[in-house]
C-alpha positions in Angstrom: 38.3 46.5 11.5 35.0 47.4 10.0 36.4 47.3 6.4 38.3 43.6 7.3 34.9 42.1 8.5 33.1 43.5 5.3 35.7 42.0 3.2 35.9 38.7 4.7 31.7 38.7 4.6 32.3 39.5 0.6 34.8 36.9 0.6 32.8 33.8 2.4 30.0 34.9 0.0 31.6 34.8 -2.8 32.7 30.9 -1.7 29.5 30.0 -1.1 28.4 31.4 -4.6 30.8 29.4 -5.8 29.6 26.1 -4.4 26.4 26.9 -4.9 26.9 27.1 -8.8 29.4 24.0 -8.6 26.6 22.0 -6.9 23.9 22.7 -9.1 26.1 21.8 -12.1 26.8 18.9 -10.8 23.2 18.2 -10.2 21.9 19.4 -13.5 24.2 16.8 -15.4 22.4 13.9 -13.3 19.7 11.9 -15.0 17.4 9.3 -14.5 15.9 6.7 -17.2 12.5 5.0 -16.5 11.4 1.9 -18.5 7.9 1.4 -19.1 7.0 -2.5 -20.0 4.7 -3.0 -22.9 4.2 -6.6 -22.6 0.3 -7.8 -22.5 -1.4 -9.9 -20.0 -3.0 -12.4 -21.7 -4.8 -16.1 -21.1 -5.5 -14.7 -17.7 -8.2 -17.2 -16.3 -9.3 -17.4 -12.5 -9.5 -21.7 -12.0 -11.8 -21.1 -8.6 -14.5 -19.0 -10.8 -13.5 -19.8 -13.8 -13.6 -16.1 -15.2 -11.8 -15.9 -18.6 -9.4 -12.5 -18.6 -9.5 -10.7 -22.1 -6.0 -10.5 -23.7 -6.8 -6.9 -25.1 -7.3 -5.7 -22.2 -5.7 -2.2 -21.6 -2.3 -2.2 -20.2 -1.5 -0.3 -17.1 1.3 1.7 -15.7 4.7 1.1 -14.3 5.7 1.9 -12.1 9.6 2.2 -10.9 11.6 0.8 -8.8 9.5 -3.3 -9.0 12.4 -4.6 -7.2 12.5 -3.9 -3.3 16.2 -3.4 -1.5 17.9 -7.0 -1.7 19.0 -7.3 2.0 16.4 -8.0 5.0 16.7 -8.6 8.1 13.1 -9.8 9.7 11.1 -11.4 7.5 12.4 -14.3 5.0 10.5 -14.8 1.2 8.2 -17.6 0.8 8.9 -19.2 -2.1 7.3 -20.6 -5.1 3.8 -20.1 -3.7 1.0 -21.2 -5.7 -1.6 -18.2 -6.2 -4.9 -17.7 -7.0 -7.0 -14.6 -8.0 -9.9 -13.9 -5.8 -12.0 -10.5 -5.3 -14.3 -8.1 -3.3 -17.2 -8.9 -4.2 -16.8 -12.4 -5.6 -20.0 -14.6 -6.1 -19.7 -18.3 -4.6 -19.0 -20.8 -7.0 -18.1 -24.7 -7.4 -14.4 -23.5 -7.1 -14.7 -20.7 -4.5 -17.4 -21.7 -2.0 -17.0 -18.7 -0.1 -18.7 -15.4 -1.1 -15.9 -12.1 -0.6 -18.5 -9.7 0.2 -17.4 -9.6 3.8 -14.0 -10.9 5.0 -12.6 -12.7 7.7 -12.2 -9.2 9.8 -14.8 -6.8 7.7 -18.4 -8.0 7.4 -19.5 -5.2 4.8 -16.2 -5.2 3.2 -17.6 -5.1 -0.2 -19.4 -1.6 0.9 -16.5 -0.4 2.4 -14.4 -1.1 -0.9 -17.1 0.8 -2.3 -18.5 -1.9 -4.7 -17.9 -5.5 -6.6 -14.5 -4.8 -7.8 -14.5 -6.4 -11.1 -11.8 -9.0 -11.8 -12.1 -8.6 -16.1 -9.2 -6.6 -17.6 -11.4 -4.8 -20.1 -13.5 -3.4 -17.0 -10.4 -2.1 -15.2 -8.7 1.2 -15.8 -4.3 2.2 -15.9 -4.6 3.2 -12.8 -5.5 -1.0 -11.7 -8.8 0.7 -10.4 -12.2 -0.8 -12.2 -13.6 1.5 -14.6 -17.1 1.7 -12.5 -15.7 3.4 -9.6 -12.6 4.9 -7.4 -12.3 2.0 -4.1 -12.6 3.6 -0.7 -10.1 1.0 0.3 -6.6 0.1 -1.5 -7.1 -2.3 -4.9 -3.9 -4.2 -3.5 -5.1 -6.7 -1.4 -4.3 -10.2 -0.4 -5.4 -13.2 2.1 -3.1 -15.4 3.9 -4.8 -18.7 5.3 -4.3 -17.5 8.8 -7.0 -15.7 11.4 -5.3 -14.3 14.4 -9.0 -13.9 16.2 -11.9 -16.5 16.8 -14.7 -14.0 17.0 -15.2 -9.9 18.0 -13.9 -10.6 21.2 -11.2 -13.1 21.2 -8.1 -13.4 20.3 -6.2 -16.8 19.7 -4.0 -17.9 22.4 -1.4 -18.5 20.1 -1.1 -15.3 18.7 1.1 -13.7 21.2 3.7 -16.3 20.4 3.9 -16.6 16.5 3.2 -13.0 15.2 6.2 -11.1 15.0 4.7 -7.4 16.0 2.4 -8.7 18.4 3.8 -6.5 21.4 3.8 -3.6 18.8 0.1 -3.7 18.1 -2.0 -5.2 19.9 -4.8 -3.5 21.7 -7.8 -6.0 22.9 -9.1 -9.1 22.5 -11.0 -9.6 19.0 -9.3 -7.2 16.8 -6.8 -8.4 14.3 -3.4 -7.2 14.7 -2.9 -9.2 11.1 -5.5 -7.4 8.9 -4.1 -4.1 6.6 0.0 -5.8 7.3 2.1 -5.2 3.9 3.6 -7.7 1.7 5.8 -8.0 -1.1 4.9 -10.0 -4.1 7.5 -11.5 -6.5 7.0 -12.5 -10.0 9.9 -12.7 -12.2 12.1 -9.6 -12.0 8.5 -7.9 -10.9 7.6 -7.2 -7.2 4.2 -5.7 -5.7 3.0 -4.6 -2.3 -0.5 -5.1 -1.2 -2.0 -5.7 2.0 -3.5 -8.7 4.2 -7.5 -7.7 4.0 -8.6 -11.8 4.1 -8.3 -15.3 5.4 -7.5 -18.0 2.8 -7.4 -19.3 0.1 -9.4 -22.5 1.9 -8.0 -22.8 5.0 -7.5 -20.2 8.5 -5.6 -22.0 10.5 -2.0 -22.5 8.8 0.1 -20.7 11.2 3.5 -23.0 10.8 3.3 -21.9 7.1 2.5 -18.1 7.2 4.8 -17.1 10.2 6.7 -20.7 10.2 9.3 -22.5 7.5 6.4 -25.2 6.7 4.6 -25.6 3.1 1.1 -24.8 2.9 -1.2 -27.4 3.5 -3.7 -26.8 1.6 -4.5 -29.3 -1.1 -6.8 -27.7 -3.4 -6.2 -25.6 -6.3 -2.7 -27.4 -6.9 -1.7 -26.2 -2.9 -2.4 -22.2 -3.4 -0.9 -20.6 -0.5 -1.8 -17.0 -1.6 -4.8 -15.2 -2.4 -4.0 -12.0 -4.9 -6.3 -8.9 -6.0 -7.3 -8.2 -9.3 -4.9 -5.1 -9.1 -2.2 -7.4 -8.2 -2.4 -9.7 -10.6 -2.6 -7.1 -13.4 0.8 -5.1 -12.0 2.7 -8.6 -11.7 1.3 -9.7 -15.1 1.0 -13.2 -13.7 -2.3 -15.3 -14.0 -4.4 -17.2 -11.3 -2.5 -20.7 -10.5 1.2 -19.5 -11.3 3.8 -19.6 -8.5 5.1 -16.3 -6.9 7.4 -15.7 -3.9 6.0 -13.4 -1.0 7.3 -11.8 2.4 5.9 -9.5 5.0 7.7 -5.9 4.7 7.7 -2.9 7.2 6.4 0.3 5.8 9.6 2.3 5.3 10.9 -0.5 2.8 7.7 0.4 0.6 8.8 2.3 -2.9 6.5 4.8 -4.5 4.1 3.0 -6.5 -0.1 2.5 -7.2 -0.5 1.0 -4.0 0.4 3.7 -2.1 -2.6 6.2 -3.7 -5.3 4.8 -2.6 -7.7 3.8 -0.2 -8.7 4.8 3.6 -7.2 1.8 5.1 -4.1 2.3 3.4 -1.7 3.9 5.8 0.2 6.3 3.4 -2.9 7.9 2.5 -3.6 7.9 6.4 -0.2 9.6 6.9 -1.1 12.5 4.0 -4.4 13.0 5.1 -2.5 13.6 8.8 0.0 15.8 7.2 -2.5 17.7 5.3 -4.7 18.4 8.3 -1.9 19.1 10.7 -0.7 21.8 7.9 -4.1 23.3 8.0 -3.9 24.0 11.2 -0.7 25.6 11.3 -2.0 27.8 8.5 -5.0 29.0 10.2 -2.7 29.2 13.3 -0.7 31.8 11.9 -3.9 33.5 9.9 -5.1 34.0 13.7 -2.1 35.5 14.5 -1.9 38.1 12.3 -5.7 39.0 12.9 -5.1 39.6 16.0 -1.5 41.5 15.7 -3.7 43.5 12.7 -6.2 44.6 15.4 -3.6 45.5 18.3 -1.8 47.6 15.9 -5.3 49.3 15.1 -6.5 49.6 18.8 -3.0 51.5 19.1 -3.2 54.0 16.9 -6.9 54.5 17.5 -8.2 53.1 14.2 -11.4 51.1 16.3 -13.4 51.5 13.0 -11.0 48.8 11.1 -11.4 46.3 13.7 -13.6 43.0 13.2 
């Protein structure tokens, strides 16, 4: 009976040998092509600063896939949305009243991005960073013209009602349940994902728009209804005043791409950092458990002198 077992072990080994082979040969012959696009962005100009973009600017990466799965479920596109360019950072101006170094929901945000992050092509690296500095926050960024909170300790009364993950997130009165939500930009064939870090452009209040079926009402700057980051802009390859589509996206229908490598408040580096640190811990875990299995193997045998 010994020998049968033996022979049937051999057997089922072989087989799996044999799969084993079959399946990597199968996966060996599989191959993937990725596309980079060359095309320049050029005649980029920001009509609410009126900041000319360089058309020699250096072009940056591409990332793959740019389209996002074709069936959803919970939240519908916007379409043909005027947008505008605006920054961290950003200087008042005859076009853009409103200084970006603090944001509806972040009154240092310019220190927390870590700096003025520069809108001009030649000052901005591959990696849709500017050359000056690495952000402490993700490059990606957009504003809606909605504010869910009146001031640091109130919310609007209205929010429970129109904001689709309100039961999901909210915690207390005052803190925005809207600020660091993911979107996907459209351009073309391209799309982009950023997320909500701002109120506008001009308006705070256009809820029927943002979570509604209604047009923005703003008038100015031919209707913009978007807000989009330098970094943004530079991926899409689209300049300030064109018309994009955009919809609000859960995280787990977010592709790999340059928004997802960055930045403290972006929630994928959140979820490495978490990884990372939990895996430390099980490391030095373990390290502790071998110590001390080291020294009760030492105290046994009478080897004091080894122990630490």
């Amino acid at each position: 009976m010994t020998g049968a077992r033996t022979l049937k072990a051999v057997s089922m080994g072989a087989f799996v040998l044999l799969g084993g082979a079959a399946s990597a040969q199968v996966l060996s012959s599989a191959s993937t092509a990725v596309s980079r696009d060359t095309t320049s962005i050029s005649s980029l100009t920001n009509p609410r600063s009126g900041v000319a973009m360089n058309s020699t600017a250096p072009m940056p990466r591409v990332f793959v896939p740019t389209l996002p799965r074709t069936v959803y479920t919970r939240y519908p596109w916007k379409t043909d949305i005027v947008a505008t360019v605006f920054w961290v950072g950003e200087s008042p101006s005859e076009n853009n009243p409103t200084p970006n170094h603090q944001s509806s929901w972040d009154t240092a945000w310019a220190k927390n991005f870590g700096g003025f992050d520069d809108p001009d092509p030649m000052k901005r690296n591959q990696d849709y960073h500017p050359v000056a500095f690495k952000p402490m926050q993700n490059p990606f960024y957009i504003a809606l013209p909605y504010n869910d909170v009146l001031n640091y300790a109130t919310t609007k009364p209205e929010a429970a009602r129109i904001i689709p993950w309100y039961k999901e997130r909210f915690k207390k009165g005052g803190k925005s349940i809207l600020k660091g939500q993911w979107l996907a930009i459209r351009y073309g064939n391209r799309v982009c994902y950023a997320q909500w870090e701002d109120c506008g452009p001009w308006v705070t209040d256009d809820a029927d728009y943002v979570f509604g079926n209604a047009r923005p009402k703003n008038t100015s700057n031919k209707g913009a209804g978007i807000d989009l980051s330098p970094a943004v802009r530079d991926y899409l390859g689209m300049s300030s005043g064109a018309r994009c589509d955009w919809r609000f996206v859960d995280l787990n229908e977010i592709p790999d791409g340059p928004w997802r490598k960055v930045g403290t408040n972006n929630h994928f580096v959140q979820n490495q950092t978490k990884a990372a640190a939990q895996q430390n811990e099980v490391m030095a875990s373990r390290v502790d458990e071998l110590r001390r299995m080291r020294d009760e193997y030492f105290r046994r045998n009478g080897n004091s002198q080894y122990l630490r």
